[in-house]
CHARMM-style PDB file with segment names, atoms N, HN, CA, C and O in Angstrom:
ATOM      1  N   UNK     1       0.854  -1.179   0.000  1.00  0.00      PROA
ATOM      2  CA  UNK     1       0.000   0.000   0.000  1.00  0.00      PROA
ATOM      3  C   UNK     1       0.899   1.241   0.000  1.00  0.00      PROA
ATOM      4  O   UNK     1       2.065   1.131   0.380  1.00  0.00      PROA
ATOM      5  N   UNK     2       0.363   2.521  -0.447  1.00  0.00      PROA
ATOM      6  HN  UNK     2      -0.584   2.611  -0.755  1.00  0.00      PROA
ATOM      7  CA  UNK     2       1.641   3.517  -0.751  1.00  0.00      PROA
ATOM      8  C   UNK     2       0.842   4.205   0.234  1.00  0.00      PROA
ATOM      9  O   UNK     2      -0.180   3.881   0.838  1.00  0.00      PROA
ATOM     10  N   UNK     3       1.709   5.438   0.245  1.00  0.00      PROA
ATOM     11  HN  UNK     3       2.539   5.701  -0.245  1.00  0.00      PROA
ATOM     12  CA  UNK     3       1.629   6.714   1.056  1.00  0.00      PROA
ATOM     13  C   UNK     3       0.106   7.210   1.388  1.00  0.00      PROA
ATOM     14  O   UNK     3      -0.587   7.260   2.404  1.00  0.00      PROA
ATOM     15  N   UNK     4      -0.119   7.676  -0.501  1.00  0.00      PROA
ATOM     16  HN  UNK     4       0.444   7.635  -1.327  1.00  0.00      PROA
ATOM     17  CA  UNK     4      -1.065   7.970  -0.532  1.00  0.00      PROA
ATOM     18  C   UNK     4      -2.145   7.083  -0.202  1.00  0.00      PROA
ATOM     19  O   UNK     4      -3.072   7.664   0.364  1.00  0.00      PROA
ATOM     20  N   UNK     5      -2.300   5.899  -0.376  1.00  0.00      PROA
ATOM     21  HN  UNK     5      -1.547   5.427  -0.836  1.00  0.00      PROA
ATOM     22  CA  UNK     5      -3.139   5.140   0.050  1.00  0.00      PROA
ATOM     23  C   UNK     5      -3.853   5.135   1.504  1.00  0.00      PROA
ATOM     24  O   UNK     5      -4.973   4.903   1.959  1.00  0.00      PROA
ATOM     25  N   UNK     6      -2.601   5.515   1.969  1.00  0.00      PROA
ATOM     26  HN  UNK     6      -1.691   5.703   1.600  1.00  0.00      PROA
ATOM     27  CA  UNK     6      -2.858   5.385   3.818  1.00  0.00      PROA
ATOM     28  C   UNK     6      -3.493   6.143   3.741  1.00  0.00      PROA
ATOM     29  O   UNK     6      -4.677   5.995   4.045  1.00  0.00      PROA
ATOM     30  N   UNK     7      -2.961   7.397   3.262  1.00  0.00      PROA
ATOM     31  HN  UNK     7      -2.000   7.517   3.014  1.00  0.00      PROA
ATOM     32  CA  UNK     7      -4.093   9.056   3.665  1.00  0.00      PROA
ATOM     33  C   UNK     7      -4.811   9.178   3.430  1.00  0.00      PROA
ATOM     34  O   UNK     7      -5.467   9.968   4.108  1.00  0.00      PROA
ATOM     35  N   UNK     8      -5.556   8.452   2.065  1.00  0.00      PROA
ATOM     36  HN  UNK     8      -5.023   7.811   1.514  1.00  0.00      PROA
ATOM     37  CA  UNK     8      -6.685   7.861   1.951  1.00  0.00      PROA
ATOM     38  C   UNK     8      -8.278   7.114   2.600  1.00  0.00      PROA
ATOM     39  O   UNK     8      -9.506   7.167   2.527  1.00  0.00      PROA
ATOM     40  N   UNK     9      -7.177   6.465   3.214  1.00  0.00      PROA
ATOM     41  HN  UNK     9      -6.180   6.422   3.273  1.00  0.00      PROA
ATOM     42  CA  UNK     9      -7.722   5.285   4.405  1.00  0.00      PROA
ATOM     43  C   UNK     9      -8.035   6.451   5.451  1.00  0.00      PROA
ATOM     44  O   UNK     9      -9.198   6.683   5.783  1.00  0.00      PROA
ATOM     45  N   UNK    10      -7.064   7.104   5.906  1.00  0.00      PROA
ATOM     46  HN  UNK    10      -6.119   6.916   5.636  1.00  0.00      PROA
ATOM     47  CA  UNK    10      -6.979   8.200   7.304  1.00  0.00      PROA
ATOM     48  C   UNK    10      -8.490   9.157   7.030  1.00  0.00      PROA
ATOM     49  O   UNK    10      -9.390   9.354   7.845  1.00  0.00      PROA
ATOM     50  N   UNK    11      -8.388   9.664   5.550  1.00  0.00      PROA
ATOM     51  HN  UNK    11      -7.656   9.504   4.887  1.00  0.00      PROA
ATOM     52  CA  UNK    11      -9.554  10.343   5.462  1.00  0.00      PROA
ATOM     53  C   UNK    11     -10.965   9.625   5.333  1.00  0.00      PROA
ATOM     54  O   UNK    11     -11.813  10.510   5.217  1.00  0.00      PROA
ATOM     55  N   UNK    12     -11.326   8.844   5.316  1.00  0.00      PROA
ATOM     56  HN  UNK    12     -10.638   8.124   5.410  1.00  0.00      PROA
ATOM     57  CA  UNK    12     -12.604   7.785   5.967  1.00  0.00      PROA
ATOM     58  C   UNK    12     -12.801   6.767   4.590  1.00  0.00      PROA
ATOM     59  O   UNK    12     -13.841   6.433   4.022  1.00  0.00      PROA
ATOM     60  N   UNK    13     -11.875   6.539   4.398  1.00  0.00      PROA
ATOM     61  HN  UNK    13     -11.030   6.810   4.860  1.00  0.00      PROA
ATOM     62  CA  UNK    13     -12.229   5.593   2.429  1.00  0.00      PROA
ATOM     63  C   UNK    13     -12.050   3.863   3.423  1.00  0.00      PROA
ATOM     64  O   UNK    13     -11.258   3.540   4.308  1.00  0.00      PROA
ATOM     65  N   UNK    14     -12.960   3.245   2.880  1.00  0.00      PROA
ATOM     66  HN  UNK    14     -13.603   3.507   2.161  1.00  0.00      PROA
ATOM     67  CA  UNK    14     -12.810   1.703   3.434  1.00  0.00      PROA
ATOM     68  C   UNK    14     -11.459   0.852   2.823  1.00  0.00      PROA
ATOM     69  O   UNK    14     -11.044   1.073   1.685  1.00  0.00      PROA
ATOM     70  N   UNK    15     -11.084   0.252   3.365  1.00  0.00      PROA
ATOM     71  HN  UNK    15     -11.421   0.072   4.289  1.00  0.00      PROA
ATOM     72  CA  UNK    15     -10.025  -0.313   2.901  1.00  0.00      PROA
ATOM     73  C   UNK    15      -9.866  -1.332   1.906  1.00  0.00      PROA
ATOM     74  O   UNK    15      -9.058  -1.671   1.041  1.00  0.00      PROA
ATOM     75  N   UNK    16     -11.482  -1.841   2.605  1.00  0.00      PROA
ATOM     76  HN  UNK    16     -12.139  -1.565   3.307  1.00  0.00      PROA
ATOM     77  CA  UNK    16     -11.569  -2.883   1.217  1.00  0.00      PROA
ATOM     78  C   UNK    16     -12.833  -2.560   1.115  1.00  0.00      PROA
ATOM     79  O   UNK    16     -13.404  -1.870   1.960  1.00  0.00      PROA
ATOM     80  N   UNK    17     -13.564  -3.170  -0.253  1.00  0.00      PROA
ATOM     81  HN  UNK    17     -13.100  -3.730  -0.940  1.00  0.00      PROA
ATOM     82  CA  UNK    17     -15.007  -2.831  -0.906  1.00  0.00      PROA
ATOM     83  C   UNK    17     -15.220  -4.049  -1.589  1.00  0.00      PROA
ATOM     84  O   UNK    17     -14.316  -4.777  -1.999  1.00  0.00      PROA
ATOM     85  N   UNK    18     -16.801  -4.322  -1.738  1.00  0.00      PROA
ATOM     86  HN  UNK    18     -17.536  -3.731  -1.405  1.00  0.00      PROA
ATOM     87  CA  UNK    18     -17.439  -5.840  -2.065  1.00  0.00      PROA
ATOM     88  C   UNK    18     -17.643  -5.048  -3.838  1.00  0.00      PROA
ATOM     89  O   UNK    18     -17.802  -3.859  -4.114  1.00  0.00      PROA
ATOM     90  N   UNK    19     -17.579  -5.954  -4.537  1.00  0.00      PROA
ATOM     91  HN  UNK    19     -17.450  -6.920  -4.312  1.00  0.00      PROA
ATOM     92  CA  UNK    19     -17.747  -5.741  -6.137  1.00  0.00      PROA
ATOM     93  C   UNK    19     -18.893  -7.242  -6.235  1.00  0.00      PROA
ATOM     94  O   UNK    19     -18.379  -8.357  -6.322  1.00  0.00      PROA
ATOM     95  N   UNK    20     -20.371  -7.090  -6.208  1.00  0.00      PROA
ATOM     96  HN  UNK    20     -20.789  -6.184  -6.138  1.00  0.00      PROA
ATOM     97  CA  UNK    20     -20.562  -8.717  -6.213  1.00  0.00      PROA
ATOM     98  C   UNK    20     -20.422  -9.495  -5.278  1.00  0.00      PROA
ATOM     99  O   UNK    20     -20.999  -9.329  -4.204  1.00  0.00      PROA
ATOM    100  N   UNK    21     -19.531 -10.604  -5.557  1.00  0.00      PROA
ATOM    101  HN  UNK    21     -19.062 -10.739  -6.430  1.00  0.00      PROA
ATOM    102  CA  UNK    21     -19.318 -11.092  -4.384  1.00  0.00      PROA
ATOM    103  C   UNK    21     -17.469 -11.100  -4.252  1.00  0.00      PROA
ATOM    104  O   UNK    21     -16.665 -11.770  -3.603  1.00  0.00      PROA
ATOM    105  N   UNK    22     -17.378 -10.112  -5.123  1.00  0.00      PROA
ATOM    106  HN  UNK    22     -18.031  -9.568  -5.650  1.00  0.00      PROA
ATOM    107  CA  UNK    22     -15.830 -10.095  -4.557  1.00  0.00      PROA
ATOM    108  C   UNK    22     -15.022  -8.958  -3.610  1.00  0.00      PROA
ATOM    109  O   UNK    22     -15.320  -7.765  -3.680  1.00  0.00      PROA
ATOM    110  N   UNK    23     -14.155  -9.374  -2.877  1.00  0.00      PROA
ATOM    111  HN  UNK    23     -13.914 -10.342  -2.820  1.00  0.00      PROA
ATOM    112  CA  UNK    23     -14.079  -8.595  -2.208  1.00  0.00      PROA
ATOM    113  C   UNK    23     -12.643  -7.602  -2.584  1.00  0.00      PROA
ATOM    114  O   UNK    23     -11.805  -8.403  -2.999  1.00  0.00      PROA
ATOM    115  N   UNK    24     -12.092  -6.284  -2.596  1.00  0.00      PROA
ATOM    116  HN  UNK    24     -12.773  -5.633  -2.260  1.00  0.00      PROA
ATOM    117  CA  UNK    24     -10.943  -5.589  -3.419  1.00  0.00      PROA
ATOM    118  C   UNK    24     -10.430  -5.283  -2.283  1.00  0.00      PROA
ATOM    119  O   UNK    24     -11.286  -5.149  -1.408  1.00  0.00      PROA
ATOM    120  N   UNK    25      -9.372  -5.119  -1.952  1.00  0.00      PROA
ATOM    121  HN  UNK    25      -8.677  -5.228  -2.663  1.00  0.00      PROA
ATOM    122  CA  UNK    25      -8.444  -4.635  -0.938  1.00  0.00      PROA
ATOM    123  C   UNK    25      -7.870  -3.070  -1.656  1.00  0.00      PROA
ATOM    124  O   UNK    25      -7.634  -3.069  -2.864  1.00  0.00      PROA
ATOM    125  N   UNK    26      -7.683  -1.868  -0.904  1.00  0.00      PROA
ATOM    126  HN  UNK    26      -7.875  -1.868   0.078  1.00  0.00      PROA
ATOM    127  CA  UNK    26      -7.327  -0.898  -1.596  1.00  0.00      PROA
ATOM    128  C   UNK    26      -5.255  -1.000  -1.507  1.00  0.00      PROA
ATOM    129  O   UNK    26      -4.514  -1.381  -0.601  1.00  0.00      PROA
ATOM    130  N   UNK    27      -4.952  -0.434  -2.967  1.00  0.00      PROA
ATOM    131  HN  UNK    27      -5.554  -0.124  -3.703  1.00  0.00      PROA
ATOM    132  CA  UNK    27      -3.539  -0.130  -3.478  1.00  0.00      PROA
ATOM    133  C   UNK    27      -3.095   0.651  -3.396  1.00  0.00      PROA
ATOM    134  O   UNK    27      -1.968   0.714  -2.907  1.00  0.00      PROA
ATOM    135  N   UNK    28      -3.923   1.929  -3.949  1.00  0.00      PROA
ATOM    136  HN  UNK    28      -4.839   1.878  -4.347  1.00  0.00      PROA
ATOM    137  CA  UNK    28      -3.167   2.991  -4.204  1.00  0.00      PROA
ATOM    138  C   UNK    28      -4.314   3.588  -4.623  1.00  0.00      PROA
ATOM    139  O   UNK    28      -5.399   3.010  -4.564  1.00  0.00      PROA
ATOM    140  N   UNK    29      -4.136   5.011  -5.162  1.00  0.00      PROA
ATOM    141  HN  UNK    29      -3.255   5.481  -5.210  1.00  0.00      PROA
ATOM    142  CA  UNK    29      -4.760   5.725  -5.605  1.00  0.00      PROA
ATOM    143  C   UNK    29      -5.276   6.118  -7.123  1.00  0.00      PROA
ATOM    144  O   UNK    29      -4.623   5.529  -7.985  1.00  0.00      PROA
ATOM    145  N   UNK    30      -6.362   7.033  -7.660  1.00  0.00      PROA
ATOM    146  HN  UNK    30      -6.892   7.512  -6.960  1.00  0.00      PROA
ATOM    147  CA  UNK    30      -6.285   7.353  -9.058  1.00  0.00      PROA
ATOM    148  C   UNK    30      -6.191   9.221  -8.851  1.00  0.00      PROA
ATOM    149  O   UNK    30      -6.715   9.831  -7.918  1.00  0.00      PROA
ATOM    150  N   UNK    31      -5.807   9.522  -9.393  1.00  0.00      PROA
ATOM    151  HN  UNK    31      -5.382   9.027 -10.151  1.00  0.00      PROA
ATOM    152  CA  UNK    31      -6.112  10.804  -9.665  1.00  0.00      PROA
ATOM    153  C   UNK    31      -7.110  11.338 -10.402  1.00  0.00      PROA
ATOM    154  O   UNK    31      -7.093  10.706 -11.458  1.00  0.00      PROA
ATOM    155  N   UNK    32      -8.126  12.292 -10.447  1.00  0.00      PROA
ATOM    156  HN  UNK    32      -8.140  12.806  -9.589  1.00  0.00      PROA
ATOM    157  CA  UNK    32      -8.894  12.333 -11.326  1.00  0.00      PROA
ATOM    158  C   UNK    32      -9.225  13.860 -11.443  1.00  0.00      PROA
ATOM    159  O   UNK    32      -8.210  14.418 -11.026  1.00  0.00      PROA
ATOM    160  N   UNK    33     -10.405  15.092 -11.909  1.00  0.00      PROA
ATOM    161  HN  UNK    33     -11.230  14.640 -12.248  1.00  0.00      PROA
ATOM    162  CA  UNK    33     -10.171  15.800 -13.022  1.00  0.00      PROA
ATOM    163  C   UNK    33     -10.721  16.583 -11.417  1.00  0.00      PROA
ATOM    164  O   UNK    33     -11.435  15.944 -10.644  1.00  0.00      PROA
ATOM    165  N   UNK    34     -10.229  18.117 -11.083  1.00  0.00      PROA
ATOM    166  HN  UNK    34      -9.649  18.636 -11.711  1.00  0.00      PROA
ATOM    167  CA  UNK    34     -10.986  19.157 -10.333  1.00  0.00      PROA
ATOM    168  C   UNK    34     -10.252  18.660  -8.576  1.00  0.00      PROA
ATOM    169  O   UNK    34     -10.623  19.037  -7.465  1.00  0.00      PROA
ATOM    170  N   UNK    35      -9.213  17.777  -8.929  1.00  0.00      PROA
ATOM    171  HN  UNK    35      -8.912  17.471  -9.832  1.00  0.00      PROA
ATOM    172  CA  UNK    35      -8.705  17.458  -7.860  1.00  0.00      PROA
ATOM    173  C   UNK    35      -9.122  16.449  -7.038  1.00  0.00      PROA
ATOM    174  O   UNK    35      -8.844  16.464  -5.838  1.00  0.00      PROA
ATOM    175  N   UNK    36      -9.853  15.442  -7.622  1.00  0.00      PROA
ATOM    176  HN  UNK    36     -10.079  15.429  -8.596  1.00  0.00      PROA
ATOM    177  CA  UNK    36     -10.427  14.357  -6.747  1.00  0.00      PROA
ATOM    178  C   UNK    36      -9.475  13.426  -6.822  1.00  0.00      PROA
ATOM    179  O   UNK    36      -8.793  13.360  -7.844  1.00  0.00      PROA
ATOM    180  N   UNK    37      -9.214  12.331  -5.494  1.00  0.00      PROA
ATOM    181  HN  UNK    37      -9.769  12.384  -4.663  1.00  0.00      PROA
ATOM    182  CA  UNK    37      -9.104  11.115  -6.303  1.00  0.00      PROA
ATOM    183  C   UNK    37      -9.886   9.839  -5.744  1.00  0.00      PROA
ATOM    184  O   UNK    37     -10.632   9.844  -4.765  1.00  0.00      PROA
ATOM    185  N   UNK    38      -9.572   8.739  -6.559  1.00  0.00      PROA
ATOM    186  HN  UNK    38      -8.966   8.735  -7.354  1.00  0.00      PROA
ATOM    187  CA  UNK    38     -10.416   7.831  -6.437  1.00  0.00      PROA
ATOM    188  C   UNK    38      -9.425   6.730  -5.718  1.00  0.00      PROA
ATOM    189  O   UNK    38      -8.223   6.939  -5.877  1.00  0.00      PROA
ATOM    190  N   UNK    39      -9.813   5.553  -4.927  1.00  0.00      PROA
ATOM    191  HN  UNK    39     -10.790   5.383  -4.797  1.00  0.00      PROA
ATOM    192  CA  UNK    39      -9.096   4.252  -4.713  1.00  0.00      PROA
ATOM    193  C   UNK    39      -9.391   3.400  -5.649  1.00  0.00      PROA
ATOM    194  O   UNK    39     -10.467   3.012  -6.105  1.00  0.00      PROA
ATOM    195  N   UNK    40      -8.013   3.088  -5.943  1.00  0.00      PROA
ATOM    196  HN  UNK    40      -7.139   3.403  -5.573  1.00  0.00      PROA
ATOM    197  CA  UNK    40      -7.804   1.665  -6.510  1.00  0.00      PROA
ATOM    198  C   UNK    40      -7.702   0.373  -5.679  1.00  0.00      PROA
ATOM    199  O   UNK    40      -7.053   0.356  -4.633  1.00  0.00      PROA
ATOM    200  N   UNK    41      -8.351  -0.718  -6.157  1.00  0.00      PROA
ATOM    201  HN  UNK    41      -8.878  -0.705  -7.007  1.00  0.00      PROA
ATOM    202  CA  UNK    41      -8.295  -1.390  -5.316  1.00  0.00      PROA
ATOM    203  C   UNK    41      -8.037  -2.956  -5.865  1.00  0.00      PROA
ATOM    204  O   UNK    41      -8.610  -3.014  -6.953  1.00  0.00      PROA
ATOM    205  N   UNK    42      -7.606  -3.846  -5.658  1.00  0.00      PROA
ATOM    206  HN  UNK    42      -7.140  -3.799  -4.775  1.00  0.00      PROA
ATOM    207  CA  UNK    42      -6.942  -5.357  -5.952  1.00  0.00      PROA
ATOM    208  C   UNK    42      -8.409  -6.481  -5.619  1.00  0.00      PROA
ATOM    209  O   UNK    42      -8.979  -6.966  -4.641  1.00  0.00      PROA
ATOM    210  N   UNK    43      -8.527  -6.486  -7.076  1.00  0.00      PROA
ATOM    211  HN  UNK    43      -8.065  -6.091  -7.870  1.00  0.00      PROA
ATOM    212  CA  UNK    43      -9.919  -8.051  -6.962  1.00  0.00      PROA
ATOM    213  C   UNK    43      -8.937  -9.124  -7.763  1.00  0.00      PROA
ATOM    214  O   UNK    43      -7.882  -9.005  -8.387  1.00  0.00      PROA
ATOM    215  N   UNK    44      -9.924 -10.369  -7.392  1.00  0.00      PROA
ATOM    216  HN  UNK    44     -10.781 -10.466  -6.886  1.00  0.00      PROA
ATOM    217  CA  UNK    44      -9.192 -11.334  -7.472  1.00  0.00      PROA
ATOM    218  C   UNK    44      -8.533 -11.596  -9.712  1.00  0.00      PROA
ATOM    219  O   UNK    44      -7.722 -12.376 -10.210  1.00  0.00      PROA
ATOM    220  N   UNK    45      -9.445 -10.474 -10.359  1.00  0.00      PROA
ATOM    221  HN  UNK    45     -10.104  -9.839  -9.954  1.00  0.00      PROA
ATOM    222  CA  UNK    45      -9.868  -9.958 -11.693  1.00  0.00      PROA
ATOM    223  C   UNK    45      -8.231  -9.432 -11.998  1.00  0.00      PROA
ATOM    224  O   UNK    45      -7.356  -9.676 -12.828  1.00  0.00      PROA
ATOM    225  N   UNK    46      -8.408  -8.548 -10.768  1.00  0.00      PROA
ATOM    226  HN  UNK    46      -9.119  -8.350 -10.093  1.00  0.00      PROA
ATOM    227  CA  UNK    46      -7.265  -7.512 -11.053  1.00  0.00      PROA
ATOM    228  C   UNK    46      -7.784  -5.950 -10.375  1.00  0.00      PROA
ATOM    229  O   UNK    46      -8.812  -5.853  -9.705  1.00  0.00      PROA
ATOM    230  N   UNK    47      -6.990  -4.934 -10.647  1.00  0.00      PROA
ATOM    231  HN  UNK    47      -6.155  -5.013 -11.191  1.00  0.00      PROA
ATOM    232  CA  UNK    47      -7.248  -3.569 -10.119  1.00  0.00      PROA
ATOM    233  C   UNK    47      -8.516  -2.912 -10.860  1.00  0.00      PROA
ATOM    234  O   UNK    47      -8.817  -3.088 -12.040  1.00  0.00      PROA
ATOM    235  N   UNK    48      -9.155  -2.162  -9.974  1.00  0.00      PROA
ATOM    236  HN  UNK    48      -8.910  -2.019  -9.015  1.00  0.00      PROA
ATOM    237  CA  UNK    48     -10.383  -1.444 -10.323  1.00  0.00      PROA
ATOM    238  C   UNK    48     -10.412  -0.514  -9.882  1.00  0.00      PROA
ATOM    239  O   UNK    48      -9.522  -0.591  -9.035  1.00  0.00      PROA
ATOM    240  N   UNK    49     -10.981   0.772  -9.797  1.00  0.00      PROA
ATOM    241  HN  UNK    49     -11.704   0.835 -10.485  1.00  0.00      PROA
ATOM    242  CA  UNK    49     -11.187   2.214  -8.806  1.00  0.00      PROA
ATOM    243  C   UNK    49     -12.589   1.934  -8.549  1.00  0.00      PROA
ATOM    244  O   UNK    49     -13.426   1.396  -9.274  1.00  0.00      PROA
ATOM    245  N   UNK    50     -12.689   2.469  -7.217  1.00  0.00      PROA
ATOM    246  HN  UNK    50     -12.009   2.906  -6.628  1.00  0.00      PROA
ATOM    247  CA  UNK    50     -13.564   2.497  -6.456  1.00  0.00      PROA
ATOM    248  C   UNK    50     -13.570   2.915  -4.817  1.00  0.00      PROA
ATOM    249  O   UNK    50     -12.682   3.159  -4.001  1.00  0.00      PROA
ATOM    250  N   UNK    51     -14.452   2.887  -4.791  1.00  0.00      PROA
ATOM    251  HN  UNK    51     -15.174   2.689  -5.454  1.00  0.00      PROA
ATOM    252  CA  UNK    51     -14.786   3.725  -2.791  1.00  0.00      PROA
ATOM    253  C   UNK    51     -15.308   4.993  -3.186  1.00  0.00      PROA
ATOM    254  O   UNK    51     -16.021   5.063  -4.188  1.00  0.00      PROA
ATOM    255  N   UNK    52     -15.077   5.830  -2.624  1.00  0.00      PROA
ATOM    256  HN  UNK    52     -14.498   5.773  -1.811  1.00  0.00      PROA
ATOM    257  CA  UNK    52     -15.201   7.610  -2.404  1.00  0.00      PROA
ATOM    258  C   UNK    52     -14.240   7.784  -2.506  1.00  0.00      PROA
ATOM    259  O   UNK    52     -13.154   7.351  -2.120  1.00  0.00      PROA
ATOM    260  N   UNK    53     -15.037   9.219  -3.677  1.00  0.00      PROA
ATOM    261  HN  UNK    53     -15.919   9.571  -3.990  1.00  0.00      PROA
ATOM    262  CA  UNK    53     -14.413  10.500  -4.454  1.00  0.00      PROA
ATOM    263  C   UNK    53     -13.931  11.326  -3.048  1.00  0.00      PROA
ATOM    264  O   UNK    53     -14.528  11.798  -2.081  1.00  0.00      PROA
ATOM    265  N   UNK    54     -12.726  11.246  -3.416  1.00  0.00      PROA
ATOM    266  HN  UNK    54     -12.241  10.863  -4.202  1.00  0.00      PROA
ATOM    267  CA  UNK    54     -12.366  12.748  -1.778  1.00  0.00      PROA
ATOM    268  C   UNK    54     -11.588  13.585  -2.689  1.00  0.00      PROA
ATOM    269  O   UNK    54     -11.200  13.318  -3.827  1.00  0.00      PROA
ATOM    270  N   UNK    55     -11.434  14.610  -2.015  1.00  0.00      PROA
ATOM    271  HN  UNK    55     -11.749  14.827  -1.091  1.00  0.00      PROA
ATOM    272  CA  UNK    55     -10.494  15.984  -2.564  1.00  0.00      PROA
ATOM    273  C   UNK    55      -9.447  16.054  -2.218  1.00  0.00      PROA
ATOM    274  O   UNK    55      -9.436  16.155  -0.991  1.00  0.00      PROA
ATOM    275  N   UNK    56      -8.101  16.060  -2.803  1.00  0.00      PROA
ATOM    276  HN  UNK    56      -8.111  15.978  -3.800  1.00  0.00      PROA
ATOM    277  CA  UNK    56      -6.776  16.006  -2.861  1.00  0.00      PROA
ATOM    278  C   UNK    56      -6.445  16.660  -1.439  1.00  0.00      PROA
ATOM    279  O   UNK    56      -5.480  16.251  -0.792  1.00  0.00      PROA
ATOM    280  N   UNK    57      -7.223  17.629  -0.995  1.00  0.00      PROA
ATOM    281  HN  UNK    57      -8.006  17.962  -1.520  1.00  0.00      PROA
ATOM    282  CA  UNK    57      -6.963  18.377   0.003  1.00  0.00      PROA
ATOM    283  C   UNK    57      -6.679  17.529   1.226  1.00  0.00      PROA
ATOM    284  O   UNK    57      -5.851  17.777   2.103  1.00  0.00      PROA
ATOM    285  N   UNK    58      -7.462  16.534   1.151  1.00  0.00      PROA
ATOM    286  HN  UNK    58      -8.135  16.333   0.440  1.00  0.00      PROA
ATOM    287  CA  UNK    58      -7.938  15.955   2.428  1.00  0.00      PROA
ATOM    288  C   UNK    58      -6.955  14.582   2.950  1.00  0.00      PROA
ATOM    289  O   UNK    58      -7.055  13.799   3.895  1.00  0.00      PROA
ATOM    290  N   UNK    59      -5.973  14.736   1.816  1.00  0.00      PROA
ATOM    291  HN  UNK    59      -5.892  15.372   1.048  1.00  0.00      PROA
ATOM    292  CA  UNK    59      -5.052  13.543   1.769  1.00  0.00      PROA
ATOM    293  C   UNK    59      -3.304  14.462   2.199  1.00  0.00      PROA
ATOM    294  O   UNK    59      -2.258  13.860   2.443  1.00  0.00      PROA
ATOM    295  N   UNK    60      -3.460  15.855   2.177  1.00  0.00      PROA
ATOM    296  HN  UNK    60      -4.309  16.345   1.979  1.00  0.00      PROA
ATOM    297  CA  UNK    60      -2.367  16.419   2.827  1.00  0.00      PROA
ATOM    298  C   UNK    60      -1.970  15.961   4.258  1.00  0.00      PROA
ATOM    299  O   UNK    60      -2.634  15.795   5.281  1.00  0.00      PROA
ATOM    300  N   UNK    61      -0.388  15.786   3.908  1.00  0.00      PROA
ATOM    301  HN  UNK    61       0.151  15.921   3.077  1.00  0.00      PROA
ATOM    302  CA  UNK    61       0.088  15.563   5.384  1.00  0.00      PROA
ATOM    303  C   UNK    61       0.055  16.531   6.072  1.00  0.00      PROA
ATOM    304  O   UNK    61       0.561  17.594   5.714  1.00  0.00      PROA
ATOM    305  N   UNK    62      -0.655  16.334   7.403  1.00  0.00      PROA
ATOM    306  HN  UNK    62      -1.066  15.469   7.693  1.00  0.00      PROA
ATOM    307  CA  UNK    62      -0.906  16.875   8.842  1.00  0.00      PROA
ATOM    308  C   UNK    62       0.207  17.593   9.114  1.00  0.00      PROA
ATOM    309  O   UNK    62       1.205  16.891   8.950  1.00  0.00      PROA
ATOM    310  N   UNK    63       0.578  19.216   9.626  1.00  0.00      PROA
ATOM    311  HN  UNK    63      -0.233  19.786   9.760  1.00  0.00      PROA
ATOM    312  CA  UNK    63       2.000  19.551  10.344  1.00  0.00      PROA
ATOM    313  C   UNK    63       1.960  18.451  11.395  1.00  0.00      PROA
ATOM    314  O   UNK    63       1.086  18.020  12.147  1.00  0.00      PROA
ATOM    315  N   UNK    64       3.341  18.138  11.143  1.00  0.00      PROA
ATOM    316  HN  UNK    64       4.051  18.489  10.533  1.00  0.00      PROA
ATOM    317  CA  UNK    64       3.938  17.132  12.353  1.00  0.00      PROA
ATOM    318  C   UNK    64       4.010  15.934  12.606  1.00  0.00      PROA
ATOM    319  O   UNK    64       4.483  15.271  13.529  1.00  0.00      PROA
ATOM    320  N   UNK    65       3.189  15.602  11.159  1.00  0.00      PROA
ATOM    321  HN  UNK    65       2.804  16.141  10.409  1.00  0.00      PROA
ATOM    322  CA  UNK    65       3.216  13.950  10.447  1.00  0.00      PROA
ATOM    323  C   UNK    65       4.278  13.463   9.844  1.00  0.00      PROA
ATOM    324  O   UNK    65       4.375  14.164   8.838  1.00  0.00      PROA
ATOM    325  N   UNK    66       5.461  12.405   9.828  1.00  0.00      PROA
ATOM    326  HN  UNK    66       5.383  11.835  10.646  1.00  0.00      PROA
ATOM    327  CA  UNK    66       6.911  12.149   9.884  1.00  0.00      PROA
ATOM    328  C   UNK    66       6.509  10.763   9.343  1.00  0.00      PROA
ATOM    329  O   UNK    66       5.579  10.240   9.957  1.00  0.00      PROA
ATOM    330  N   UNK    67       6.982  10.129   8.404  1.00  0.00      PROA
ATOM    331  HN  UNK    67       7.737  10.555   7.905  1.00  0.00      PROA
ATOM    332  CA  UNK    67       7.134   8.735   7.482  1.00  0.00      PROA
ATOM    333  C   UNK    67       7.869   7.654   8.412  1.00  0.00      PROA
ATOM    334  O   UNK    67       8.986   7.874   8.881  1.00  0.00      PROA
ATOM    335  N   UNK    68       7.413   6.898   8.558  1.00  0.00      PROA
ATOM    336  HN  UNK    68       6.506   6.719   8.177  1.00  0.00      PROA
ATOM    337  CA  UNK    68       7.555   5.954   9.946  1.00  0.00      PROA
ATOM    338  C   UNK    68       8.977   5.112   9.120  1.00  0.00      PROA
ATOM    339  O   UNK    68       8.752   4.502   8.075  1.00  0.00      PROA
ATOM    340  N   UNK    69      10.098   5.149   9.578  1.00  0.00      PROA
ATOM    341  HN  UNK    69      10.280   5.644  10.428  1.00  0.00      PROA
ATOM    342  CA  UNK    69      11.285   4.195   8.874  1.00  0.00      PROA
ATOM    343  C   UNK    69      11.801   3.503   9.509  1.00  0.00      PROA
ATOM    344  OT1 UNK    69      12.682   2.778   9.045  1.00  0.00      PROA
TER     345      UNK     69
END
């Protein structure tokens, strides 16, 4: 899972989502048009976007948020 993914997750996006009866674990992100983006997410198919549209805004790191190494 990347960076963005987490911040994703942090801003209220589910981690995983039912397609049917399958279930997607989220990857990473999409970018999309006015500053949204979307989750991508891993079915057993392959990658798809899906969850909630959030605003780029909302995926900024926090002052005082540090990359765990």
């Amino acid at each position: 899972m990347t960076e963005y993914a987490r911040r994703y997750l942090s801003a209220g996006a589910p981690e995983t989502i039912m397609h049917g009866e399958y279930e997607g674990t989220l990857v990473d992100i999409q970018p999309l048009v006015d500053g949204l983006v979307c989750g991508i997410y891993r079915f057993p198919g392959g990658d798809c976007i899906g969850g909630p549209t959030l605003h780029r805004s909302k995926l900024r790191r926090k002052e005082g948020d540090h990359d765990e190494t």
